[in-house]
C-alpha positions as CSV (number, residue, x, y, z in Angstrom):
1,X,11.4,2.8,3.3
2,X,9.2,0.5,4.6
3,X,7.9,0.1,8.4
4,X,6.7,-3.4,9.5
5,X,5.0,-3.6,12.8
6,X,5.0,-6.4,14.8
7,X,3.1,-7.2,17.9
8,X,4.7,-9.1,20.7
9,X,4.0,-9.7,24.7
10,X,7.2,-9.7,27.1
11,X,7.0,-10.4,30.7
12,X,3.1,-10.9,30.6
13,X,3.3,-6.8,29.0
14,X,2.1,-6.1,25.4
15,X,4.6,-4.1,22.8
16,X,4.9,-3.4,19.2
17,X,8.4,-4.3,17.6
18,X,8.6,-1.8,14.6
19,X,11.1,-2.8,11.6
20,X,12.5,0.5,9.2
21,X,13.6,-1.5,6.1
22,X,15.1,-0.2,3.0
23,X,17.9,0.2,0.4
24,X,20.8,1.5,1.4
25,X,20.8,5.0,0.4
26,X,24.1,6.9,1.9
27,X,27.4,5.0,3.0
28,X,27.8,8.0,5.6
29,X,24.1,7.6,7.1
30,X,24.5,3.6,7.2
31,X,27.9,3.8,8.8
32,X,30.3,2.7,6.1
33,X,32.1,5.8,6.5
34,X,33.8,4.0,8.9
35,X,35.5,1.9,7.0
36,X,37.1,4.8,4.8
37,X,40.6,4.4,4.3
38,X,41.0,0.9,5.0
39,X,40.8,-0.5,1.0
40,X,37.0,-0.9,0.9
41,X,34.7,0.8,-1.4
42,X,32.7,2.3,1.0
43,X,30.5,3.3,-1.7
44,X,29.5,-0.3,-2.8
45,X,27.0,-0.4,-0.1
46,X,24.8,1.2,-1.9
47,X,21.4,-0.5,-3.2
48,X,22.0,-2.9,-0.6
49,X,19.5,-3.3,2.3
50,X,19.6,-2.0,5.4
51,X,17.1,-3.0,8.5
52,X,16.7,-1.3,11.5
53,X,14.7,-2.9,14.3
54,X,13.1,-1.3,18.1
55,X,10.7,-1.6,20.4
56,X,7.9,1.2,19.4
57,X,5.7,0.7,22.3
58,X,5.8,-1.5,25.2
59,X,3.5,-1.3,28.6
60,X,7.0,-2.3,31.0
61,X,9.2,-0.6,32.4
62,X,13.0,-0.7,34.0
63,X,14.2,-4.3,34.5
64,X,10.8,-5.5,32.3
65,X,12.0,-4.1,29.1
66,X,15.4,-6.4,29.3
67,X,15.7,-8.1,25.9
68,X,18.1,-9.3,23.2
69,X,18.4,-10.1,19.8
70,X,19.8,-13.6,17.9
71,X,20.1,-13.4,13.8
72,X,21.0,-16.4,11.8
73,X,21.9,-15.8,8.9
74,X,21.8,-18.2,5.7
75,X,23.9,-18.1,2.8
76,X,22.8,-19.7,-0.7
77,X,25.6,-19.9,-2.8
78,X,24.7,-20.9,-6.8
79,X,28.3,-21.8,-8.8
80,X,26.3,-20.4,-11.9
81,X,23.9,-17.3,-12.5
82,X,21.2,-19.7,-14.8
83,X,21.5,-22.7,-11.3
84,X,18.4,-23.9,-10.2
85,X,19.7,-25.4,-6.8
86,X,22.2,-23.9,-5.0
87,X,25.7,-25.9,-4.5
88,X,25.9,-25.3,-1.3
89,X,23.6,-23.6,2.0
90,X,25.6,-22.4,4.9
91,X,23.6,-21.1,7.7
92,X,24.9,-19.5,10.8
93,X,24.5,-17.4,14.0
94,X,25.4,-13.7,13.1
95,X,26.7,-11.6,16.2
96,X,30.6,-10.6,16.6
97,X,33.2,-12.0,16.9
98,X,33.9,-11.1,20.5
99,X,30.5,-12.5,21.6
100,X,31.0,-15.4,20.0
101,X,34.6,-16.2,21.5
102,X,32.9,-15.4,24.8
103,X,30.1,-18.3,23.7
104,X,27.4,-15.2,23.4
105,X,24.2,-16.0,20.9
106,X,23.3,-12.5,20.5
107,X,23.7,-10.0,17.7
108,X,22.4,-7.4,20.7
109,X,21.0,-6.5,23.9
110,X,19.8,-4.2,26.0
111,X,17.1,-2.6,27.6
112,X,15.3,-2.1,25.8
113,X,17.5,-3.7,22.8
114,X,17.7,-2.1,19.0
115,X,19.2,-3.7,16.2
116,X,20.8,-2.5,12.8
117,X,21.9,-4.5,10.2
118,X,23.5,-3.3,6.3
119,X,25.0,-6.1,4.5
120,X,27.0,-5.3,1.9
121,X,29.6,-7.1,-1.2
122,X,29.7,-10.8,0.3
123,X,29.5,-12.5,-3.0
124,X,32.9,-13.5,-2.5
125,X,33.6,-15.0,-6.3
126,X,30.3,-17.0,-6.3
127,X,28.3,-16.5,-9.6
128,X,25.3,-15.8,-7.3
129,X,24.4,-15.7,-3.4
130,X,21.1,-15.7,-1.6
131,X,21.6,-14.0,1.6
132,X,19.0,-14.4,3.8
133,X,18.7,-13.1,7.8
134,X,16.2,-14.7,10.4
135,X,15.9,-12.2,13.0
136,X,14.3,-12.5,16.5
137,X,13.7,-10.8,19.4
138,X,13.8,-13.0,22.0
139,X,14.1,-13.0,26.1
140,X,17.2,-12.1,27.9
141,X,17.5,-15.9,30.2
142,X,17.2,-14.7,34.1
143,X,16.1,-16.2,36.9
144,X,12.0,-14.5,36.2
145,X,12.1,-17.3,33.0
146,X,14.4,-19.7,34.3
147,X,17.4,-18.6,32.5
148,X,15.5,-19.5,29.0
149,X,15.7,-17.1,25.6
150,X,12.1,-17.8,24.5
151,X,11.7,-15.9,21.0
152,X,8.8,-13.0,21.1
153,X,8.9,-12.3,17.5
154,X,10.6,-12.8,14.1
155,X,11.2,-11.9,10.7
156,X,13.1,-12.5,7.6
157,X,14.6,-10.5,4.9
158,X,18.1,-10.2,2.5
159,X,18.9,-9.7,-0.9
160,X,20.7,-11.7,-4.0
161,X,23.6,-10.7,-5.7
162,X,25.9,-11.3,-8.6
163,X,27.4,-10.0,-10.8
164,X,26.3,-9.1,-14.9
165,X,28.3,-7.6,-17.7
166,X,30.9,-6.6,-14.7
167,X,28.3,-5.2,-13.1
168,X,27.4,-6.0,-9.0
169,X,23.2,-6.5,-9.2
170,X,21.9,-6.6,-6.1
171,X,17.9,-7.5,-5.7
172,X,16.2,-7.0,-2.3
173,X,13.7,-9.2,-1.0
174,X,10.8,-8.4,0.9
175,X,10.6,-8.5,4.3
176,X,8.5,-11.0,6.2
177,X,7.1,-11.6,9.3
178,X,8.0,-15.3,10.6
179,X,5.9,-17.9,12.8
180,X,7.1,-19.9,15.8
181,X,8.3,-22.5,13.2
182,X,11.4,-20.5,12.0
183,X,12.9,-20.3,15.3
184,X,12.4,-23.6,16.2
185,X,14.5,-24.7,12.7
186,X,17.0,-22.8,14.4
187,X,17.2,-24.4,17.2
188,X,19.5,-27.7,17.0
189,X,22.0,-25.2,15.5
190,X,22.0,-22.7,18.4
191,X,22.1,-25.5,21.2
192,X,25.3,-26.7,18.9
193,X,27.2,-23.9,18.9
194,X,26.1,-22.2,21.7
195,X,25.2,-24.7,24.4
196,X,25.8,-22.9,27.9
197,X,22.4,-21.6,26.9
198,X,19.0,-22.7,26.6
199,X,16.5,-22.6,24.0
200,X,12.8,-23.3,24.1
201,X,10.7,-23.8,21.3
202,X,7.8,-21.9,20.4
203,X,4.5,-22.9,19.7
């Protein structure tokens, strides 16, 4: 496992975001055990990452710790193993389904808000994918920061798979912490699908 730590400053009050990131190890421990019974290999998760995101420290309290979370998520799908380019990119926000119905941006909230993610088998007949996750912490819009979701920090991580000699491979990339920049390439998308909300950029 590795633990990235990542400074950040909410409501005027300094914190440290800590990421746990690492391959999946146990269906059971990431939750896939879940989905026994229902014609999944629960087992496939393996090797796949998994990332696991809280606040470690923060100088608030009560209402102050209020936050959320917002993922987009990229897809990079090559039609052969030996492509260069891919044939097509397909980003998009990443929170469920019922959120999303309601016109909700975030994968999570709360106070303060956690995050876990384990992807797992979305190659979907595609030679090769690049799946790739932007993930921020960002502000929970109230009347304090006039309604705005302002990011307070970000990173990026994934994986690539495809399959060889009828074998899934599954490579995980490194994780990274993002700048200001990566939210705001995010942003025309979010105001698009999502547009009861809005977005500042970050500088």
């Amino acid at each position: 496992m590795t633990i990235t730590k990542i400074p950040f400053v909410l409501n005027h009050k300094a914190g440290i975001l800590e990421v746990e990131y690492e391959a999946n190890q146990s269906a059971a421990k990431s939750g896939f055990d879940l989905f026994a019974g229902s014609g999944f290999d629960i087992e496939m998760c393996i090797g796949y990452p998994t990332m696991r995101a809280y606040i470690q420290s923060y100088a608030g309290t009560g209402y102050a710790t209020a936050c959320a979370w917002i993922q987009i998520v990229t897809r990079r799908e090559f039609a052969t193993l030996d492509a260069l380019e891919p044939a097509n990119v397909e980003p998009s926000v990443d929170n469920h389904p019922t959120l999303a119905e309601l016109g909700v941006p975030f994968f999570g909230f709360g106070f303060p808000a956690e995050i876990f993610d384990a992807p797992c088998n979305n190659l979907n007949g595609l030679a090769k994918l690049d799946w790739v996750a932007d993930t921020f912490l960002v502000t929970m819009p109230t009347r304090v920061n006039e309604y705005a979701i302002l990011r307070l920090a970000g990173f990026r991580w994934g994986y690539t798979e495809y399959d060889l000699d009828a074998k899934r491979k599954v490579e995980i990339s490194p994780l990274v912490v993002t700048r200001p920049v990566e939210w705001n390439q995010h942003l025309p998308m979010l105001r698009k699908q999502f547009p009861e909300w809005r977005y500042d950029e970050t500088n």
